[in-house]
C-alpha positions as CSV (number, residue, x, y, z in Angstrom):
1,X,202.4,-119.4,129.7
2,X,198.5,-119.0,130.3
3,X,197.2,-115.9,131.9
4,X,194.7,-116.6,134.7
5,X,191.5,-114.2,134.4
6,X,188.9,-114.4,137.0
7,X,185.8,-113.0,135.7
8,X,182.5,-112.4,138.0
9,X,178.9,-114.0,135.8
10,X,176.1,-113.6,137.8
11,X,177.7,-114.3,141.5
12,X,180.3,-116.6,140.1
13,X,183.7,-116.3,139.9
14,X,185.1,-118.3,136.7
15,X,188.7,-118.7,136.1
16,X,189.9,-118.8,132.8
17,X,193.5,-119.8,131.5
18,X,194.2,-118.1,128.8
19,X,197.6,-118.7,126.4
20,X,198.2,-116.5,123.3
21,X,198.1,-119.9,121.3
22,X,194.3,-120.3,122.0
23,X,194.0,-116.8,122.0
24,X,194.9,-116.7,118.5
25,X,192.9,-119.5,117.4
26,X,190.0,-117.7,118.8
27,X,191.1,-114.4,116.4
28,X,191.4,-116.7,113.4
29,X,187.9,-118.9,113.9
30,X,185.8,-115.5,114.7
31,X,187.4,-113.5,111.7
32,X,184.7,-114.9,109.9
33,X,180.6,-113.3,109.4
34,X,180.4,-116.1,112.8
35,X,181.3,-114.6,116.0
36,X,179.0,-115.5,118.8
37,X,180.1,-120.1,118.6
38,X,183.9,-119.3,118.5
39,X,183.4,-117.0,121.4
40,X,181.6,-119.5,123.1
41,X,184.1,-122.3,122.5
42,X,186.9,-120.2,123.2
43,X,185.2,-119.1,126.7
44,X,184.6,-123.3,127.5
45,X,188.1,-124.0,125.9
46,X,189.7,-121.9,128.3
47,X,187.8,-121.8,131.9
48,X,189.0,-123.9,134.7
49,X,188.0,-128.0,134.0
50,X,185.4,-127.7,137.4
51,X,184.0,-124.7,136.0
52,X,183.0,-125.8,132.8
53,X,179.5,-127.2,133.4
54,X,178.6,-124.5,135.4
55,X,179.9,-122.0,132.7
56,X,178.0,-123.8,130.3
57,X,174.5,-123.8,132.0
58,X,174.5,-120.3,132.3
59,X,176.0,-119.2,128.8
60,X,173.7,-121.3,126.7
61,X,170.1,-121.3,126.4
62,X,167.8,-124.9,126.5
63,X,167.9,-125.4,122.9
64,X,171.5,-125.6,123.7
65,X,172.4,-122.5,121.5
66,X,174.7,-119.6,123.0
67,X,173.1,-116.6,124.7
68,X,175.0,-113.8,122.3
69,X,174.9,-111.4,124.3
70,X,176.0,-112.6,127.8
71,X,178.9,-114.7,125.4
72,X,180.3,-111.7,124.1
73,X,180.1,-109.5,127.1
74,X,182.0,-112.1,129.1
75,X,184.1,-112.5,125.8
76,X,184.8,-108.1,126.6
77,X,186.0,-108.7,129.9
78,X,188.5,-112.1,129.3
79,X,189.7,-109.8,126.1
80,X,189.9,-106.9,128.0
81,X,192.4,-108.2,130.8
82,X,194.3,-111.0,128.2
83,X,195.5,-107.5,126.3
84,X,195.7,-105.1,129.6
85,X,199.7,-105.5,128.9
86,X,199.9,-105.0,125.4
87,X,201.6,-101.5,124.4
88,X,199.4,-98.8,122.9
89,X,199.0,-99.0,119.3
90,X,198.2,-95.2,117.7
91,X,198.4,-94.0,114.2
92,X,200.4,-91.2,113.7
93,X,199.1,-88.8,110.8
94,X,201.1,-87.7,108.3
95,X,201.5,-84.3,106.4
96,X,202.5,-83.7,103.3
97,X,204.9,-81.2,102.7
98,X,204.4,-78.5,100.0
99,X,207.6,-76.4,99.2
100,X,207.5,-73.0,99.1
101,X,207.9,-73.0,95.3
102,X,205.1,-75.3,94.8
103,X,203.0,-72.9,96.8
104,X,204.2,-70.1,94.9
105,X,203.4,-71.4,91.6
106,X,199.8,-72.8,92.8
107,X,198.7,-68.8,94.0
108,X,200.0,-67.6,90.9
């Protein structure tokens, strides 16, 4: 089931659908040295069919190459609100325990 994201660029709203199928496709293309073109095609994969043009125009420049910056900060906010649900994730540190005869030995 997509999750709808409306996202303010500029003073447009775009909607975007977003599924964890294509979400994960995204992950897998832009685990790469590339990140800026799978951002992009995720971000004109995934926004409403109407939108698309208008999405386009403003995302890439006129030698038809992604703006990096604006990609990946609209990229922040679709990522940001897709894993808004998502449980915590937080390493817990471990500790070693010495005994008391370890410690014992080691002063000695």
């Amino acid at each position: 089931m997509a999750k709808v994201i409306v996202v303010k660029v500029g003073k447009t709203d775009f909607t975007f659908n977003v599924n964890n199928k294509e979400f994960n496709n995204f992950v897998d293309k832009s685990s790469g040295p590339k990140k800026v073109l799978p951002a992009y095609q995720f971000l004109a994969d995934v926004v409403e069919n109407s939108q698309h043009a208008k999405l386009k125009g403003l995302l890439v420049d006129e030698e038809n190459q992604p703006k990096a910056k604006l990609v990946m900060s609209v990229l922040e906010q679709v990522e940001e609100i897709f894993n808004k649900e998502l449980p915590e994730v937080v390493k817990v540190q471990t500790s070693s325990v010495t005994s008391s005869k370890e410690m014992d030995t080691s002063n000695s």
